[in-house]
N, C-alpha and C positions, 0 to 999 in steps of 0.2 A: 944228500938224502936225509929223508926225516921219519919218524917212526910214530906211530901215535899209541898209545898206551889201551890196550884192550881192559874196560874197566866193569867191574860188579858190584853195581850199588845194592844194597840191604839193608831192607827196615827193619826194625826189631822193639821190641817193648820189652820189658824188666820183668814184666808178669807175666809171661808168657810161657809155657813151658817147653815150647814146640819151639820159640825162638832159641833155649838151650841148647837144644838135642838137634837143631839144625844148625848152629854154630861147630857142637864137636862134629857132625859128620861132613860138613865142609870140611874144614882142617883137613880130619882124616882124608876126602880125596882129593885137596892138595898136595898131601904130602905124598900121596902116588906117582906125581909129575914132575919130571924133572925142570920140564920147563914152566912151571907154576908162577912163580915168581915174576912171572911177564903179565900177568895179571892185575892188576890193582885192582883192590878190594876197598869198598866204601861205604863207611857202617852210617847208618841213619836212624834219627829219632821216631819214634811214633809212640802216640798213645792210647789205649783202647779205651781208656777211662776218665780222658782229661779235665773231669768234675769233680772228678773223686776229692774229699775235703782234704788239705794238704795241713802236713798234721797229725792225722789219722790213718789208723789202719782195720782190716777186717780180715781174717779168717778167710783164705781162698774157698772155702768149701762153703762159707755163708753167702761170700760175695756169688758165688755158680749158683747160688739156690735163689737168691732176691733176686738177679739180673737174668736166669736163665730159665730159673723154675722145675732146677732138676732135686730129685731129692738125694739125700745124704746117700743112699744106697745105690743112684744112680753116677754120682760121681765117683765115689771112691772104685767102681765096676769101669769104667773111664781111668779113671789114674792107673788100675793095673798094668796093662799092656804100654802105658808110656811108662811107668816103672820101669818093665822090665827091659825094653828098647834103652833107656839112659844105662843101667849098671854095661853095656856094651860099651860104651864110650867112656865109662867112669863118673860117672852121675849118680849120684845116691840119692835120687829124688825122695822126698819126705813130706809128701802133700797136705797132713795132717798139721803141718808146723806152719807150712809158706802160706805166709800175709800178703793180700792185696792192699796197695799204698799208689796215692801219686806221683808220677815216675818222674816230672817234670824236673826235679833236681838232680834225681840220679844223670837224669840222659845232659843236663849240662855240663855237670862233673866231669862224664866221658869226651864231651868236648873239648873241656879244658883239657883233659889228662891227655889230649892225641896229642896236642902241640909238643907232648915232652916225650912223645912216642908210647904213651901208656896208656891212649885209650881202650885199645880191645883186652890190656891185662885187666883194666879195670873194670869194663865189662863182666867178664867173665867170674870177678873177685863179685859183683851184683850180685850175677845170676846164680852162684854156690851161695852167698846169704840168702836171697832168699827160698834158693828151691829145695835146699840142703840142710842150713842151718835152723833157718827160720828165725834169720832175723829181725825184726823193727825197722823197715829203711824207712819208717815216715818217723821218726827219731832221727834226729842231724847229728846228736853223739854215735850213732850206729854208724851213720853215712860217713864220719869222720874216721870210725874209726877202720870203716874197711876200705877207702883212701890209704891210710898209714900201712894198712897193711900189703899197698902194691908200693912202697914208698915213695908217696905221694904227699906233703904238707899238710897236715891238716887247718893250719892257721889259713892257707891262701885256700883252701879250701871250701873253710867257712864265709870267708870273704865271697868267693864267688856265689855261693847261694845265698847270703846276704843280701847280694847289689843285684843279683840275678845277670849277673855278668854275661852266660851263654841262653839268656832267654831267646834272643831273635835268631840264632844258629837251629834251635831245638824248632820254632816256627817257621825257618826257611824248612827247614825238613817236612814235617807235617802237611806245609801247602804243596812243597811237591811231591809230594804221597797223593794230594788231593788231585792233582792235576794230572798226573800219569792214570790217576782213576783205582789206586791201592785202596783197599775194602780192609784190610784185615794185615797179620802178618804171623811168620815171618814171611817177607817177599823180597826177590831178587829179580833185580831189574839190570839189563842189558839199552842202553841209549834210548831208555825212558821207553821200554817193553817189558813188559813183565813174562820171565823168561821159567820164573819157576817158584814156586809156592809152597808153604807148608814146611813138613818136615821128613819127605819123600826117604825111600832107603837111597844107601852110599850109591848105589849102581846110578841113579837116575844123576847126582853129582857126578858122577864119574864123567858124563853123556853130558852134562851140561861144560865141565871142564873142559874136555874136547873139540866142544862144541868152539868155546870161545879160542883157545890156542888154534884152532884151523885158522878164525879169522887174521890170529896175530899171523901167522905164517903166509895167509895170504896177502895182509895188508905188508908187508915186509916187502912181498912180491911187486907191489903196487910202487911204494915208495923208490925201487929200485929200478923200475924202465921210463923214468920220465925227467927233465932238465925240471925244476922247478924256478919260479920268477926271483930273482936275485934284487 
């Protein structure tokens, strides 16, 4: 018998703040299930801004005004209710601080760090600089130093955004974002279907967890009434 591994692929971008708050309320309803863990989960690159000069960074609340044309009253009337939605989860959003920057380093870093099993801690160490801290990630002393801080090298570190070590990883991602026909994110895909969007409440994770643990349970079923070819 053979079992095949029921799997959650997820785009995400570093600037994003809905890719935050949908990362902790994932978690949170995984960890309602016991049998969660039957799930494999699989984080992926995207970029909303992949022009953006690398290098440089901008003020979230300039970049929504130049790219969206909203005004300064109109965003920060927008960041409320996602404020208040993150302190649920533990989220101290501080949108007044968080800079938009090209993500493209960050999201190779995360590549590298999976190999050592620390790519989602280092994720997650991003997305608290910059939605929280308001740090500089388009500064590579920054990007180093919150590496260090999920104890991670900073020396192979810089090497790897040096040589661009995980560039073709971050562009396999991106074309197949393109080719599933991904717009935006966050997004979560089920065998290249896009199964759920945004940053929906816990209930609708819940429904999607379920969703998938039936499958496992029924492919389990599948596996188990058939001779397979030896």
């Amino acid at each position: 018998m053979t079992s095949t591994a029921i799997t959650l692929d997820i785009w995400i971008d570093l600037v994003c703040p809905f890719c935050y708050l949908a990362k902790k309320r994932l978690t949170a309803s995984l960890e309602q299930f016991q049998d969660a863990s039957t799930i494999k989960i699989r984080w992926h690159s995207f970029q909303l801004d992949p022009n953006f000069p690398v290098g440089e960074s901008l003020s979230s609340f300039d970049h929504l005004h130049i790219k969206k044309g909203f005004s300064v009253e109109q965003i920060e009337q927008m960041c409320i209710p996602l404020a208040e939605q993150g302190k649920e989860y533990g989220i101290n959003f501080d949108f007044k601080k968080s800079l938009n920057f090209n993500t493209n380093h960050a999201h190779q870093l995360i590549h590298w760090a999976a190999a050592f099993g620390k790519g989602e801690r280092l994720m997650h160490a991003f997305f608290d600089a910059v939605f929280c801290t308001g740090l500089d990630l388009s500064k590579i002393s920054n990007v180093l130093s919150v590496c260090e801080s999920v104890e991670l090298d900073a020396r192979i570190a810089q090497e790897v955004i040096q040589k661009n070590q995980f560039v073709l990883a971050v562009e396999k991602d991106v074309q197949l974002a393109q080719t599933i026909g991904l717009r935006g994110v966050p997004s979560f895909v089920h065998q290249q279907q896009l199964v759920l969007y945004g940053a929906p409440q816990i209930e609708e994770f819940n429904q999607l967890i379920q969703r998938l643990l039936s499958l496992e349970t029924a492919q389990q079923q599948i596996n188990s009434s058939y001779c397979p070819i030896r």
